[in-house]
N, C-alpha and C positions, 0 to 999 in steps of 0.2 A: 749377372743373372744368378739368382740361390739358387743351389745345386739341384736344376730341376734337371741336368744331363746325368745326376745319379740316377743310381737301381733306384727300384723301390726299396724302403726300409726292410731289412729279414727280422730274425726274431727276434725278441725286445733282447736287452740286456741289462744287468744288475749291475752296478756299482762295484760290487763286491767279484763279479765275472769278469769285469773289466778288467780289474787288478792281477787276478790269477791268470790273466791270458799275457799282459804287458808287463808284470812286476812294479804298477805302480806304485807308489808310497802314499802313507798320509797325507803328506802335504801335497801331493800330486790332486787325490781324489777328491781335497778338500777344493781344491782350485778348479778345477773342472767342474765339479759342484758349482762354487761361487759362478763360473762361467755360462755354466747352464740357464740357472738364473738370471743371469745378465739379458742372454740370448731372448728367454723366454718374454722378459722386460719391456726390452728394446722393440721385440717382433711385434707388438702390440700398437706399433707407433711407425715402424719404418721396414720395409720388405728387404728382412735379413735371412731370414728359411722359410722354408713352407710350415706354417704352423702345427700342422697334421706329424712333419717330423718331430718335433720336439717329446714327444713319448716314447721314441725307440732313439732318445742320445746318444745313451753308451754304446749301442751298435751303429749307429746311422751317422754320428757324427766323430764321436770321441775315438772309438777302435777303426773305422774309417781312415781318420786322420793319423791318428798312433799307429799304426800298422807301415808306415814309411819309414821311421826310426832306423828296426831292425837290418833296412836294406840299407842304408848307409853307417854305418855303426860307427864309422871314426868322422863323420863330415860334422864338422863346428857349425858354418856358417849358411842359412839356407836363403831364399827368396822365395817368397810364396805369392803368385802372379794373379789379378784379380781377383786377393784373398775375400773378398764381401766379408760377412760375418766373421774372419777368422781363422777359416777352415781350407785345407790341417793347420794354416801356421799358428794360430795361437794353441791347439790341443800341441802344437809342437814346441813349442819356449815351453810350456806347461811342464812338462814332462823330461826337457833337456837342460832345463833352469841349474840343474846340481853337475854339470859338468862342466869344468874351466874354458873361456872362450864361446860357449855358447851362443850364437846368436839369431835369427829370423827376422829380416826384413817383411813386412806384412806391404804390397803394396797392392793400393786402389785409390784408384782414379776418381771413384764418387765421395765425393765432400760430408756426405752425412753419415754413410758408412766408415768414416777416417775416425769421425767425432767416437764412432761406439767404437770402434777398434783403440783408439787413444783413452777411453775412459777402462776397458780391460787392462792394460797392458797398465795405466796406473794405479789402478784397485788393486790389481794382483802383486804389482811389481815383476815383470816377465820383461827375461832378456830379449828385447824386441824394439825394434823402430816401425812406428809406421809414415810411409813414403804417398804421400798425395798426389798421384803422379804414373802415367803408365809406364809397362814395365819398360820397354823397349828404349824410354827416353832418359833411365839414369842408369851410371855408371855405376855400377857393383859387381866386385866380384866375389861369388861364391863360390863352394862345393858343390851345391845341391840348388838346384832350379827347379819349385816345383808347382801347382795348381789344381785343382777342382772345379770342371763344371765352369771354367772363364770362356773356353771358348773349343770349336773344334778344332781336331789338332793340325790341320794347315795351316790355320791360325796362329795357335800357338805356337808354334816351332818359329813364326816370323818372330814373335813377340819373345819368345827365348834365345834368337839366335845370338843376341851380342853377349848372353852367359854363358853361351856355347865355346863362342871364340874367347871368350877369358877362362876357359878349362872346366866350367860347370856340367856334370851330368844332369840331365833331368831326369823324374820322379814325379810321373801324371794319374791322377788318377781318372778313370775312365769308366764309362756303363758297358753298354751289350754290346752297343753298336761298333763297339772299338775295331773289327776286323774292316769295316769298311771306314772308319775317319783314317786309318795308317794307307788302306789303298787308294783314297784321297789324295794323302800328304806327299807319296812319293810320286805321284805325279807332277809336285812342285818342289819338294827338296830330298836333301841326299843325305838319310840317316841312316844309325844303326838302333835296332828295337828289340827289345826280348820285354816280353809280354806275361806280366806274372798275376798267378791268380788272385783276388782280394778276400781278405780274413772277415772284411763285415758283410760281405752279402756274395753268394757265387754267381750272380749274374755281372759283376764288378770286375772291373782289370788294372792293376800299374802298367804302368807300360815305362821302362826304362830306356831312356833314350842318351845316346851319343851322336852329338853332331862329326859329321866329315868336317866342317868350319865353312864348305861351299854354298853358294847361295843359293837362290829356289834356279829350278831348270828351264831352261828359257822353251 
């Protein structure tokens, strides 16, 4: 599902904003750019975003997505869990491309959102895989487990648990409704959560989670 469990978009952003908030580079912005395009392209043909987003990118998608970076600063490797469009994991290869070891798994399960994802990640050249395949059913281990908008989070916590027990923290991002999906969750599993506020929109949340490794509560 496009991140229709985002906020609504806040106020536009510039290109040029973007940068001075993330310290992207040229070739970042240039890629994001090419990306956006892609997006815009594709959306025209197969339900990748809500079309009405595509005017506030730089806030609604690109700093959205970039804005996870900062809270893992040394993680190499991520997993981004019914990435659809991309998002964060390709604004994330995007921008982590110039560090040694880099990588982002994009996985999703739907067949024609692989094909747009596989045609970014060769246009651009972005250290990235994308996996055909839901998360829960392939072996990776990462640093960083993370998602937008796939699913609520009892959900995903099933669906992240085996990156949990291979040492992965997760890095979710979430809407308004976030205090009642975590009092959902722990009435089926046994995490730890600290809830940080998001840089694209303040009705928006991370929610950084650590598993205990236990399984849901009987």
């Amino acid at each position: 599902m496009p991140d229709a469990a985002q906020p609504e978009a806040g106020p536009a952003l510039t290109a040029e904003a973007f940068a001075a908030l993330t310290g992207a580079d040229a070739r970042a912005l240039a890629d994001l750019e090419a990306y956006r395009q892609l997006l815009e392209d594709w959306t025209q043909r197969m339900n990748l975003v809500g079309p009405s987003t595509l005017p506030a990118f730089w806030s609604r998608h690109a700093l959205d997505s970039a804005q996870l970076l900062p809270l893992a600063p040394e993680a190499l490797t991520w997993a981004d869990l019914g990435t659809g469009a991309g998002l964060p994991g390709v604004v994330l290869a995007i921008l982590g491309r110039n560090r040694p070891g880099f990588h982002v798994h994009l996985v999703e399960s739907m067949a024609k959102r692989c094909r747009f994802l596989e045609a970014v990640v060769a246009q651009l050249g972005l250290p990235a895989s994308v996996h055909a395949a839901r998360g829960e059913n392939l072996d990776l281990t990462v640093d960083i487990v993370t998602s937008r908008a796939c699913a609520p989070l009892v959900r995903l916590l099933g669906y992240a648990r085996p990156y949990f027990l291979r040492g992965a923290t997760g890095l979710f991002l979430k809407g308004q409704d976030v205090v009642a999906e975590i009092k959902e969750a722990t009435r089926s599993w046994e995490f730890e959560v600290e809830i940080l506020p998001s840089l694209s929109d303040d009705r928006g949340r991370v929610l950084r989670i650590r598993s205990s490794g236990r399984g849901p509560r009987r």
